[in-house]
N, CA, C and O atoms as a GROMACS GRO file, in nm:
protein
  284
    1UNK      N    1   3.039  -3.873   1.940
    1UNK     CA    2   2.923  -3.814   1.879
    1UNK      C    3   2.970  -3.708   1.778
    1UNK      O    4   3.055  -3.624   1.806
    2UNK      N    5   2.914  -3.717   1.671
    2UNK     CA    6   2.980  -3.589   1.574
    2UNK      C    7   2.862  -3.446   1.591
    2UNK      O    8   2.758  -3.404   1.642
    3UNK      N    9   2.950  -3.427   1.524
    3UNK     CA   10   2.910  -3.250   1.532
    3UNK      C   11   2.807  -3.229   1.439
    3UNK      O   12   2.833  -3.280   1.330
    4UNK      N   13   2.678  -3.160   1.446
    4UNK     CA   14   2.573  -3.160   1.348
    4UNK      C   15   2.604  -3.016   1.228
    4UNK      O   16   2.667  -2.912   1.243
    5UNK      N   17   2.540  -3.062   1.132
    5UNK     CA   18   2.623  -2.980   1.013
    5UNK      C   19   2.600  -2.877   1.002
    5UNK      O   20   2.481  -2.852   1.023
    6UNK      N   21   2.665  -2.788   0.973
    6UNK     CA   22   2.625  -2.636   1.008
    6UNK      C   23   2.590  -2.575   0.885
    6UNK      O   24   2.670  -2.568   0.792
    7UNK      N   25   2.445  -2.520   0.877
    7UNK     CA   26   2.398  -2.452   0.798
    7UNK      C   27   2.375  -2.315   0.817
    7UNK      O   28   2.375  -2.279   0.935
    8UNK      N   29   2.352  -2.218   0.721
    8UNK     CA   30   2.290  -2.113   0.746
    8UNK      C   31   2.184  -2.076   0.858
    8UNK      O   32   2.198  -2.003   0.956
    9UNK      N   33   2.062  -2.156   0.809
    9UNK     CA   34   2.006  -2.124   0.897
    9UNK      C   35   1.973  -2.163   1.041
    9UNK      O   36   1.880  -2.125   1.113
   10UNK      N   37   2.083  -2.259   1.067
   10UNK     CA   38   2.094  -2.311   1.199
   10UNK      C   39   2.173  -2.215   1.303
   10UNK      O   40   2.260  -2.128   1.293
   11UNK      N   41   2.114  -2.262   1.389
   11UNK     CA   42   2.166  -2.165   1.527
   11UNK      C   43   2.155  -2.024   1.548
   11UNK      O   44   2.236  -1.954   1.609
   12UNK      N   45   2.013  -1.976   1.475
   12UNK     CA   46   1.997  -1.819   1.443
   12UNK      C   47   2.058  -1.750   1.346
   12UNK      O   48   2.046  -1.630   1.324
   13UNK      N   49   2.155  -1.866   1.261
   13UNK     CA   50   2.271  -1.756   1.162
   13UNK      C   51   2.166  -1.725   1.015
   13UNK      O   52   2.138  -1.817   0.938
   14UNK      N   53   2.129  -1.619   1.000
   14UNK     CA   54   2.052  -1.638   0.852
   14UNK      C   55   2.134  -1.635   0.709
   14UNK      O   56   2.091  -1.642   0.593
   15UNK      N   57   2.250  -1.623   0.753
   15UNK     CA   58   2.376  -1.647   0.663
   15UNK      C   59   2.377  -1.510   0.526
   15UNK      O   60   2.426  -1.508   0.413
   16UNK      N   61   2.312  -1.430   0.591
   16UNK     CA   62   2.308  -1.277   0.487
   16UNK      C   63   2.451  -1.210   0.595
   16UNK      O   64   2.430  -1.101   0.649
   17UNK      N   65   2.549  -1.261   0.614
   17UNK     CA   66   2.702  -1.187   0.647
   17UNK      C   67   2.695  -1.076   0.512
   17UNK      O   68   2.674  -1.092   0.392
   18UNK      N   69   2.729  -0.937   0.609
   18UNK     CA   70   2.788  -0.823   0.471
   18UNK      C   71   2.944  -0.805   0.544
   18UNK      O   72   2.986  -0.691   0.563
   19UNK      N   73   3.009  -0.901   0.577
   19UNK     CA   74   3.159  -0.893   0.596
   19UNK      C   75   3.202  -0.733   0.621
   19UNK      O   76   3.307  -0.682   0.580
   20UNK      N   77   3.091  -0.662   0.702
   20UNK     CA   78   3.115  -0.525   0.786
   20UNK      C   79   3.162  -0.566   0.933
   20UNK      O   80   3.091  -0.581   1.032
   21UNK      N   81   3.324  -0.582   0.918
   21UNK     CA   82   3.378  -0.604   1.122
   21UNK      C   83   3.389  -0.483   1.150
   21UNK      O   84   3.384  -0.395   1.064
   22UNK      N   85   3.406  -0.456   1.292
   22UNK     CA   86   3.460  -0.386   1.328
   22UNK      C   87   3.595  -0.283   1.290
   22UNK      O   88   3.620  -0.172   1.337
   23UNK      N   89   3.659  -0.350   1.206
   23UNK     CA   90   3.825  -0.309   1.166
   23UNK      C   91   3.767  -0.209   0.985
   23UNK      O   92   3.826  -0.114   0.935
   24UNK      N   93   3.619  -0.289   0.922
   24UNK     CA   94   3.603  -0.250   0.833
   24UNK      C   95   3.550  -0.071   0.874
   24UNK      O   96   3.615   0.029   0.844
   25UNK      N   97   3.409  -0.074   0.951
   25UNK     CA   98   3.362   0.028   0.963
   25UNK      C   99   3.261   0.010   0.828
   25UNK      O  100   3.272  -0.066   0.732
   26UNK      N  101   3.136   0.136   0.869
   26UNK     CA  102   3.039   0.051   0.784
   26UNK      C  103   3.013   0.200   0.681
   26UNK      O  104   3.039   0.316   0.712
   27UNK      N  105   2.956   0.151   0.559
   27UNK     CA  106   2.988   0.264   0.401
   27UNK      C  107   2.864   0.260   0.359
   27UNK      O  108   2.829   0.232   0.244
   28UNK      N  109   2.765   0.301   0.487
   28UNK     CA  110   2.618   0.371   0.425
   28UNK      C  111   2.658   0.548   0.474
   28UNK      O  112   2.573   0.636   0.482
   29UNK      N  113   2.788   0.564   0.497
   29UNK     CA  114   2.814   0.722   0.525
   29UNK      C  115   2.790   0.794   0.382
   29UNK      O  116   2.798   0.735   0.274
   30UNK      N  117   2.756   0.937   0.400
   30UNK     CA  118   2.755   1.031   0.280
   30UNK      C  119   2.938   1.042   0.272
   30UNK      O  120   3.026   1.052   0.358
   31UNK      N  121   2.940   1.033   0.088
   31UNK     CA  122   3.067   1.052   0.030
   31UNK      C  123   3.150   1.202   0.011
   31UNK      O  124   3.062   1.262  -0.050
   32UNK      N  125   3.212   1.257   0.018
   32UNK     CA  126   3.314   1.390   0.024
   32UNK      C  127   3.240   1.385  -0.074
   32UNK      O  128   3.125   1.396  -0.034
   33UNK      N  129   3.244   1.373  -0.190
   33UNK     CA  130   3.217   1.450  -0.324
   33UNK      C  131   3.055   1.453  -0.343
   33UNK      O  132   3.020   1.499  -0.451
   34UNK      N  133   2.968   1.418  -0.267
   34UNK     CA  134   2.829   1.481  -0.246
   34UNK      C  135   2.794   1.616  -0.176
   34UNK      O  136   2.711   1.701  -0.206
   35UNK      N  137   2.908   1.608  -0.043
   35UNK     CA  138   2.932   1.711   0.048
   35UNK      C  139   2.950   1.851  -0.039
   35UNK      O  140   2.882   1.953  -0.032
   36UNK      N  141   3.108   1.812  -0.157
   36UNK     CA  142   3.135   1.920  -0.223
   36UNK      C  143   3.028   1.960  -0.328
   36UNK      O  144   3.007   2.080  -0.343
   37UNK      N  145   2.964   1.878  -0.396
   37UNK     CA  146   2.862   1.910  -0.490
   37UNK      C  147   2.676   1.986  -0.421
   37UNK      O  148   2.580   2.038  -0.478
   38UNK      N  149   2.702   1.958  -0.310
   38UNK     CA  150   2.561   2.050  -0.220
   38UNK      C  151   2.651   2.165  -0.194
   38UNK      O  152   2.602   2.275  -0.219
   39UNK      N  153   2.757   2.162  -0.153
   39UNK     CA  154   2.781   2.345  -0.119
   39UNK      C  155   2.862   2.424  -0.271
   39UNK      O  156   2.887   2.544  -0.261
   40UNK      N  157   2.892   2.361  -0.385
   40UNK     CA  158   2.888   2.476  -0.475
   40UNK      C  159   2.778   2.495  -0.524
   40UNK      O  160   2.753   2.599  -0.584
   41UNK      N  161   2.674   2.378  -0.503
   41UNK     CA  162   2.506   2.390  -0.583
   41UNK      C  163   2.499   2.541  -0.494
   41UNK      O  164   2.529   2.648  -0.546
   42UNK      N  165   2.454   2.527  -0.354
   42UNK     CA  166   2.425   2.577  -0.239
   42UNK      C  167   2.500   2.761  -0.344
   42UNK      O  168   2.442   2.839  -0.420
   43UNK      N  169   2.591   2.759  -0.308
   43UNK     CA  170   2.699   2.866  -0.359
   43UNK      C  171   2.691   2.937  -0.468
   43UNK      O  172   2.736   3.051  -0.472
   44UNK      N  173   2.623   2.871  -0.586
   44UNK     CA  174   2.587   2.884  -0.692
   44UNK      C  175   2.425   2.982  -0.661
   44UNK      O  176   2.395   3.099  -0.687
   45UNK      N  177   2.371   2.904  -0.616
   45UNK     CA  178   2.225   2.967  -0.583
   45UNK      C  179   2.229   3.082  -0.541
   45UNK      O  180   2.171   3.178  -0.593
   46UNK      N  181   2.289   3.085  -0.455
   46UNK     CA  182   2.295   3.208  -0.365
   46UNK      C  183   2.387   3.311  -0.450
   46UNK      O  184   2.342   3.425  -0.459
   47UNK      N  185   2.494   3.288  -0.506
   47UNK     CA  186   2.512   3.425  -0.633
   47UNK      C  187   2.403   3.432  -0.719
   47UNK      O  188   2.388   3.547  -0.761
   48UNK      N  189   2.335   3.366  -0.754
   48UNK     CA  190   2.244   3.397  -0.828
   48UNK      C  191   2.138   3.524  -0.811
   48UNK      O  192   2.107   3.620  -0.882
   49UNK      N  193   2.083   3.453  -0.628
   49UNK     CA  194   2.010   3.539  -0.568
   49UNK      C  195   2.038   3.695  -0.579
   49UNK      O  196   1.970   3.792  -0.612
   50UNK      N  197   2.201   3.669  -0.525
   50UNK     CA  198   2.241   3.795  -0.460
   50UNK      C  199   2.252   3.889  -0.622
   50UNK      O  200   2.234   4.010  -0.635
   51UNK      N  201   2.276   3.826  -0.692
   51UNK     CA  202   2.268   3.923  -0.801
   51UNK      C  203   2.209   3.976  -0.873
   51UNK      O  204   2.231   4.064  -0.956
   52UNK      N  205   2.069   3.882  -0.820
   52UNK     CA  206   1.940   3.929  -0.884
   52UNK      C  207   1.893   4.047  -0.841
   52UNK      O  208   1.852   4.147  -0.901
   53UNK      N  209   1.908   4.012  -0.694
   53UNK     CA  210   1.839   4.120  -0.560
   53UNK      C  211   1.945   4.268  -0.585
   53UNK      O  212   1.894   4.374  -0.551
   54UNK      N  213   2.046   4.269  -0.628
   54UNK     CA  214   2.181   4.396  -0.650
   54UNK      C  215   2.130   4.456  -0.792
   54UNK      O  216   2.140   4.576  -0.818
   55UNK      N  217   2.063   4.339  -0.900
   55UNK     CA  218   2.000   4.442  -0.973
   55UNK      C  219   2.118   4.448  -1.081
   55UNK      O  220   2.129   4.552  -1.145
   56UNK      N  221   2.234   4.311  -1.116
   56UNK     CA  222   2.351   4.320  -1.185
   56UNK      C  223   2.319   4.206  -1.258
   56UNK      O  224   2.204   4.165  -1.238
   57UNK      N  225   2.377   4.150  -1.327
   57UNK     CA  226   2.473   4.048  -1.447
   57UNK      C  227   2.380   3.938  -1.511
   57UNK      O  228   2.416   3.874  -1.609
   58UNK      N  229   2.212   3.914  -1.425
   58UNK     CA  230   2.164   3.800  -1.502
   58UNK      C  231   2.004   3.911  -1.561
   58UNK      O  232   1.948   4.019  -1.544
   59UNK      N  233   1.997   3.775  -1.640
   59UNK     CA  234   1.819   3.860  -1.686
   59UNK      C  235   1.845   3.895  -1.821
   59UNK      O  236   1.959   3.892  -1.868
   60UNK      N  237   1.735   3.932  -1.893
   60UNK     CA  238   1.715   4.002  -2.039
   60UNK      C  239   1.750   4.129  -2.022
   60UNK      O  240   1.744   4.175  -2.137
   61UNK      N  241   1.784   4.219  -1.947
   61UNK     CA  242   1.805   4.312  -1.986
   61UNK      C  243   1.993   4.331  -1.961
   61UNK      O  244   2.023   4.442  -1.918
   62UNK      N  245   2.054   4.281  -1.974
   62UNK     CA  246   2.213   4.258  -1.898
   62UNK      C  247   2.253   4.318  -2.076
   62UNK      O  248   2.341   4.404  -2.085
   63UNK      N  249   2.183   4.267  -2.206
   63UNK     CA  250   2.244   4.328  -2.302
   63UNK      C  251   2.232   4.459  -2.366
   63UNK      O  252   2.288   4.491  -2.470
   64UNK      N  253   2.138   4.548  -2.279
   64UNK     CA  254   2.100   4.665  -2.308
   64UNK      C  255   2.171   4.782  -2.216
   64UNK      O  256   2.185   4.790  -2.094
   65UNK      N  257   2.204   4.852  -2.302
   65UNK     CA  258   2.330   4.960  -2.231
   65UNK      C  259   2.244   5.050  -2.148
   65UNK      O  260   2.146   5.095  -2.207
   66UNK      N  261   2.258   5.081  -2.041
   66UNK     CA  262   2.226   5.164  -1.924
   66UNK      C  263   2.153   5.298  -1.988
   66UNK      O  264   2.039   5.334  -1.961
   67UNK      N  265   2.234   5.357  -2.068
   67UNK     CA  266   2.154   5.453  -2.144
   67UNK      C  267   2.120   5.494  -2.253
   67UNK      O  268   2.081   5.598  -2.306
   68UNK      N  269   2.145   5.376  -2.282
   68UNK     CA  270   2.052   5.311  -2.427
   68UNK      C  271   1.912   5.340  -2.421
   68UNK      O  272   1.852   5.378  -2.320
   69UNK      N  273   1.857   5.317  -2.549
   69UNK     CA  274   1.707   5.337  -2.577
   69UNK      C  275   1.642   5.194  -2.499
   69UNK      O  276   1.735   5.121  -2.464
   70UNK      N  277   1.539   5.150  -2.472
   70UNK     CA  278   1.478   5.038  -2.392
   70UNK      C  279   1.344   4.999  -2.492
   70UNK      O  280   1.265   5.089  -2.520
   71UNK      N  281   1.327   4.877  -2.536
   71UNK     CA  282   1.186   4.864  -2.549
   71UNK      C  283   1.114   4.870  -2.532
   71UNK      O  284   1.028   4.825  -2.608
   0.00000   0.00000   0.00000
């Protein structure tokens, strides 16, 4: 008796294989260089904050001398 022909969709196989074994391990993980790009964003923000809140280096008035005349 021969062997009946093997298709995709025979025997439950729906034949969508993403050739993920075991030995591969699977690459819907987050990448290192997303990791590094959220904590200098992250890092960035937060000097921002902190320098706003200290009352130093950003803003319209950073080019006007301390005891200079003011608009």
């Amino acid at each position: 008796m021969a062997a009946p022909a093997s298709y995709p969709d025979s025997n439950s196989d729906t034949g969508d294989d993403t050739d993920v074994g075991p030995d591969r391990g699977s690459s819907t993980g987050t990448s290192l260089w997303v990791y590094v790009f959220a904590i200098l964003a992250i890092g960035l923000v937060l000097l921002i904050v902190v320098l706003h809140l200290i009352g130093g280096g950003l803003g319209p008035g950073i080019h006007t001398p301390s005891g200079g005349p003011g608009p």
